[in-house]
N, C-alpha and C positions, 0 to 999 in steps of 0.2 A: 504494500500500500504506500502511496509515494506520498511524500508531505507529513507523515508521520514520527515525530521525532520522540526518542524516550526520555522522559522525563519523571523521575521515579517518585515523587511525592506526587506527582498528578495521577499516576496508575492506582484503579479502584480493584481492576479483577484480576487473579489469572487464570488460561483455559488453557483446560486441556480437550484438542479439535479431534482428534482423531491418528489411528494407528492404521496401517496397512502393511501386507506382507503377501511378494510376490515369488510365488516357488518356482519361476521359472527364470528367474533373473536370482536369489539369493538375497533378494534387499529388502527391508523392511524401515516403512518412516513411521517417526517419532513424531507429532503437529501438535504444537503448541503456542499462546498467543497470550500476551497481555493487552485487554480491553478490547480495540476494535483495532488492533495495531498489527504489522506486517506476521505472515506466517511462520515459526522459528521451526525449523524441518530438519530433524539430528536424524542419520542413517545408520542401519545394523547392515552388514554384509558379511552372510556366512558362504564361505568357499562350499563347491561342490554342486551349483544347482546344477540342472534341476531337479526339485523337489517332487516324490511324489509321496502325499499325504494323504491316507485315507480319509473314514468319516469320524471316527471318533480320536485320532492322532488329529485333525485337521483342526477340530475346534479344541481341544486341548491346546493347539499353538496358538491359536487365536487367545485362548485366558491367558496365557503366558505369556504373551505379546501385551496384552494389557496390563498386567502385572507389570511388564517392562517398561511402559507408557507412562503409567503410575509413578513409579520409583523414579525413573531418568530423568524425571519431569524438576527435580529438583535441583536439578545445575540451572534452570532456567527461573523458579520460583525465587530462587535466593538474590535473583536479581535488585528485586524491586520491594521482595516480601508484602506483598498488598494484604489488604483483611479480607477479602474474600475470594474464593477456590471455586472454580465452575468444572465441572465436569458433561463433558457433550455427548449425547450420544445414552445408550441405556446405564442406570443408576447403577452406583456401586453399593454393597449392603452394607450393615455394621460393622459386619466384621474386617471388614475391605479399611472403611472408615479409622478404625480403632487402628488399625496395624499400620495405616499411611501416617495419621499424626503421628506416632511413635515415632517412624523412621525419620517424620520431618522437622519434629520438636529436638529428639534428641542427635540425632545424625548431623543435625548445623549446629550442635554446641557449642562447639569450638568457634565455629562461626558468628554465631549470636553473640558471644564473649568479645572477641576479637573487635567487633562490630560497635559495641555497646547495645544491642538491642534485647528486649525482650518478646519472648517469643512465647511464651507461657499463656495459654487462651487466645491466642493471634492465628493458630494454625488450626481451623476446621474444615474437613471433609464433608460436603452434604451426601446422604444418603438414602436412599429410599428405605418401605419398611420391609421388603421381603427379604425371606432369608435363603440363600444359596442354595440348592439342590449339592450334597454331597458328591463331590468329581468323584469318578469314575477309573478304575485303572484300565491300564493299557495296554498293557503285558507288551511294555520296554523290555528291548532286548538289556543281557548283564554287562554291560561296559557303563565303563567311567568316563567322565571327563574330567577332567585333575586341571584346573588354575596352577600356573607356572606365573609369577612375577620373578623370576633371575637372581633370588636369593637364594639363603639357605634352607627355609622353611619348605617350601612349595618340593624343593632336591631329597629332602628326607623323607616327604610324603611320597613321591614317585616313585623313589628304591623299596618303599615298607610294602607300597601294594607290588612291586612288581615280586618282590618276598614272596606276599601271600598268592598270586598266582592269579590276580587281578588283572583283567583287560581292560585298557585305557590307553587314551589319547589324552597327549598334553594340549593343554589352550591355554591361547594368551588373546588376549583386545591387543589390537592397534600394531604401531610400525617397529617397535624398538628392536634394534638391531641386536643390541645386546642377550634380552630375553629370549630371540629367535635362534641364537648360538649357543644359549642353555641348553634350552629346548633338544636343538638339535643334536647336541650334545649326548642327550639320553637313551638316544637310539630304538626312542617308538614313533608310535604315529603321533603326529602334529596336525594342529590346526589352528590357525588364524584367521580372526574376528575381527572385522573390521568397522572400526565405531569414529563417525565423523561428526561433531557436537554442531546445530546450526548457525552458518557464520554471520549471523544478523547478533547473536552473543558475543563477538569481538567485538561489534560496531559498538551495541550499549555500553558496552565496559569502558569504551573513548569518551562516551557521551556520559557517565558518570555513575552507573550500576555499580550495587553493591555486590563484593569478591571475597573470597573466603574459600576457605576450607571443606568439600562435602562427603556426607559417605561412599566414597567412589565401593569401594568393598559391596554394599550392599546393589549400586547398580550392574557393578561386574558379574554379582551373583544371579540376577536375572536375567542378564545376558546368556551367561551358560546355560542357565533351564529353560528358557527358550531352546536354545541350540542345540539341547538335547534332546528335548522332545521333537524336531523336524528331523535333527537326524538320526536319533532311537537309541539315545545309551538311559540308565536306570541311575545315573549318580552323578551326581555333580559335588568335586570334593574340592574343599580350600585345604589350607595348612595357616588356620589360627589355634596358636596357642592360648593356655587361660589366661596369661598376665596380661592378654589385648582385652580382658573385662573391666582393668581396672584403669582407670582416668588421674589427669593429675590436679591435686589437691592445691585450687586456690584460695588466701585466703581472703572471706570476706564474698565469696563466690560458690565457694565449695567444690564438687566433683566435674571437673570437664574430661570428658575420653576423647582423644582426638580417632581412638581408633572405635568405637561406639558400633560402625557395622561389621565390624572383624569378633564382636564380645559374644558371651554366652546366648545373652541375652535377646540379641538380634539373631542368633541362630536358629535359636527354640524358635521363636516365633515367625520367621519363615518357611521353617522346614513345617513348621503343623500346617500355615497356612498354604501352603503348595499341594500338603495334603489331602486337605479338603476344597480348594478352589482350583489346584490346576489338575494334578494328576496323580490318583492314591500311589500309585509303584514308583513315583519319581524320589527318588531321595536325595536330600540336601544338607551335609556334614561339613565338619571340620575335622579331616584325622589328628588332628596334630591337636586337638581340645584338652584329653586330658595329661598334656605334660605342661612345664612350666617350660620357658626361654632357655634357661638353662640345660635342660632334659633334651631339648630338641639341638642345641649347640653339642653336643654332648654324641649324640646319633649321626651329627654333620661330620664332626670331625673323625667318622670307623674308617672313612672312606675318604682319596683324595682325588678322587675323579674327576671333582666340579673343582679344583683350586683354582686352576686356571681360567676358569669360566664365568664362575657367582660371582654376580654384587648385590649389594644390600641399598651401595651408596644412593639418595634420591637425586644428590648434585649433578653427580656424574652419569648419572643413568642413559644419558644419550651419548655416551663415549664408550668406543670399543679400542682399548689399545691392543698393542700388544704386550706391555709391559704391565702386572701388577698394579702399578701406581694409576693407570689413567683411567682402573673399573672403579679406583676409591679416591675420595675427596682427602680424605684423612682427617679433616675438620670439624666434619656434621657430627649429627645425634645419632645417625645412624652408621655411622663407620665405628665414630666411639663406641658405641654399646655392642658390635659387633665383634670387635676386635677383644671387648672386657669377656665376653661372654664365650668366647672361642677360647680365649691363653687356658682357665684350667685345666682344658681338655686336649690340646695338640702341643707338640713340642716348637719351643718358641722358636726356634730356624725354619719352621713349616710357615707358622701364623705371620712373623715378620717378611716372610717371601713373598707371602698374597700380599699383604697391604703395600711394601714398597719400605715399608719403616717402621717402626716400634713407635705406637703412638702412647703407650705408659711411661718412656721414658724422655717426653718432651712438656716442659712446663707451662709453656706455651697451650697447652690443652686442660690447663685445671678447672676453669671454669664448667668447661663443657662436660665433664668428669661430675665434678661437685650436683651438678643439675642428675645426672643420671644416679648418684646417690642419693640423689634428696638433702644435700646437706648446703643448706643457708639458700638454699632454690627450690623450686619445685620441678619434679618430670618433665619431660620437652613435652612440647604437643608434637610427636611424634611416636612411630610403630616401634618401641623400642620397649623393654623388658621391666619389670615391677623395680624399684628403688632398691628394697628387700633382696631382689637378685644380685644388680648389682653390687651391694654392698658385700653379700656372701662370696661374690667371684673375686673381688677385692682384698679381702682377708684369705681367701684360700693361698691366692697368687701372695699374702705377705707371707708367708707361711713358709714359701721356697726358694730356695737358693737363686735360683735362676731370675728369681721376678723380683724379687725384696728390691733388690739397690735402685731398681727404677727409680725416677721422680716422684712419679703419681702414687705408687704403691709404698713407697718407704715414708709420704707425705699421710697415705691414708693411715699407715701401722700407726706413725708419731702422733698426727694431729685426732683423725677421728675417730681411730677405730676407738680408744678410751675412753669416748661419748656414749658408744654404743652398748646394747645387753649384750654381749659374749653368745648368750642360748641364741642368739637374733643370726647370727651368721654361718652356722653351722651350713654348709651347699649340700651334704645329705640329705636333709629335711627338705628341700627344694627339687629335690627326683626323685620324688613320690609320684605315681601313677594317680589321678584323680577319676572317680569312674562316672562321673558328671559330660555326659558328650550324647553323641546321637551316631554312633558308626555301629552299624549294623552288627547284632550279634556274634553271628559266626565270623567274620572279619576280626571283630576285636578279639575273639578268643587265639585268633589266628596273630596277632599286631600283638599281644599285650606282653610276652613270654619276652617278644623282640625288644619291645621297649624298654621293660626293666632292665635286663643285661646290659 
């Protein structure tokens, strides 16, 4: 619509216009609009059409497509964050209602904070009063789809099923070079997603929309269950651990989780609602749920397969070197808590050959350290590990010859660890199996034996 300019205190509504999906082409739009303003049109493109989809697989991808509509819908609402939500097209129920405020209250947390705003009673779904007809299974064929982001997490999840004797294909969204050389790395089958967000959202962000932080996790997750159901696997698995439940503690604010769609919490409540609105046999897990950060470092490092491949780093994520140094930033929250979370488990000539350098024995890094302890900061808003963790990886490593003299580590012995409770740091009590997840019975009995060792 031309002559229509954004202007975010003047926007009353936003809509969501409509979703389509052609299986003869692989593409599916996202249509979206604030007020009576130009059309915002984000694309899914899954490799392999054409599709042929029966009668009861065809409208299963249709709910799941809407599901997807729903949730995606939120890189665009956080725009402008208007007081009221239109939905086009036939009503969505309560339960629909219930599960999208959740994702959009708590999922822009971080965002809301960052922001200043309040978002508490600002974010309502309308809904009609009937209640859904209980979806139907489908009898999906038994493969997986395993999310690969190019760290360590998603690399543990992939070797555990391929252990237990699990058929799957790795997926990732989008171009990244790096992920695609993980990936390819693993030596199964691949698949790439391709997700183009609408470019009429770069225009508003020049024109003065509000930017921030969203639960990318939870849209990537419907991504995949979509793409499962048109192309017929029965699993869609991440690799979140339990410390992505816990948020960092501001004060005067209280709990913000930057990772809020990685947590327990957002899993329970997708995996039920998928069961009942898109497809009963569809399952939607985290293998990697009941260990902590350190359990799962712990499993990364049995194997050095991925050395030369993983990164964790967000800076450098669009860098492929060939040298160590140019997968990690060495700087961020994410390299530091990677590198704290790796030393007790690999000998340090391994860990300082991935990263380029010994980033415990640089002072130049305390602060960034201090925040991942919790000590005189709080947690980054970042995907990094419970404070508690790294504290315990911290005292392990003062404990040893090899790590003590570092900077960071001979600063934690002297300064902080004599702050702390002694029982608080123990790293055994921190690789405890927790039985709180949703991975399929027979699977876990198959994973659990593995994990404890």
């Amino acid at each position: 619509m031309t002559g229509w300019t954004f202007s975010r205190d003047a926007i009353r509504a936003f809509r969501f216009v409509r979703n389509t999906f052609d299986p003869s082409t692989g593409v599916a739009q996202l249509v979206y609009a604030f007020d009576d303003g130009p059309e915002l049109i984000e694309t899914i493109t899954l490799p392999g059409a054409p599709f042929q989809l029966d009668g009861a697989r065809d409208a299963a991808a249709r709910r799941a497509l809407r599901l997807l509509h729903l949730l995606a819908g939120v890189s665009y609402y956080k725009a402008a964050v208007p007081g009221e939500i239109r939905i086009e097209g036939e009503a969505i129920d309560a339960a629909t209602a219930e599960m999208l405020e959740s994702f959009y209250l708590n999922g822009l947390g971080e965002f809301a904070y960052r922001n200043g705003l309040q978002l508490h009673g600002r974010i309502q779904f309308p809904h009609g009063d009937g209640v859904r007809a209980q979806a139907p299974a489908l009898g999906l064929p038994e493969h997986a789809l395993v999310a690969i982001g190019g760290g360590k997490d998603s690399l543990v999840s992939i070797e555990a099923l391929r252990a237990a004797g699990v058929a799957q294909t790795v997926t990732w969204i989008g171009g990244s070079q790096l992920i695609k050389a993980c990936a390819e790395r693993t030596g199964l089958p691949t698949l790439n997603i391709g997700r183009a967000l609408a470019p009429a959202l770069f225009e508003f962000n020049r024109q003065g929309a509000l930017n921030g932080h969203i639960p990318v996790t939870g849209v990537n997750s419907a991504i995949l269950l979509f793409a499962a159901i048109v192309l017929g696997a029965n699993q869609v698995v991440f690799s979140n651990e339990r410390s992505a439940s816990y948020g960092s503690l501001i004060p005067g604010t209280g709990e913000v989780n930057h990772q809020w769609s990685k947590g327990w919490a957002w899993e329970r409540t997708l995996a039920d609602f998928v069961h009942s609105h898109v497809a009963a046999d569809l399952h939607y897990y985290s293998l990697l749920r009941p260990m902590s950060e350190l359990a799962v470092a712990r499993q990364f490092a049995k194997t050095d397969r991925y050395d030369a491949h993983f990164s964790s780093c967000n800076r450098n994520f669009h860098l492929l070197g060939e040298r160590p140094a140019n997968r990690w930033c060495g700087v961020c929250p994410k390299c530091h808590f990677v590198f704290l979370a790796l030393a007790p488990f690999m000998p340090k000539p391994r860990l300082v050959g991935i990263f380029g350098r010994n980033l415990l024995d640089d002072p130049a890094q305390t602060a960034g350290y201090d925040a991942l302890l919790e000590f005189q900061d709080h947690k980054p808003f970042e995907c990094v590990g419970e404070g508690r963790e790294s504290r315990a990886a911290m005292a392990a490593l003062a404990a040893r010859p090899e790590w003590r003299e570092d900077a960071l580590v001979e600063r934690f012995a002297r300064e902080i660890a004599p702050q702390l409770d002694a029982g608080e740091l123990d790293i055994a009590g921190l690789m405890e199996i927790d039985e709180e997840h949703r991975i399929p019975p027979v699977l876990w009995d198959k994973l659990r034996a593995n994990f404890i060792a």
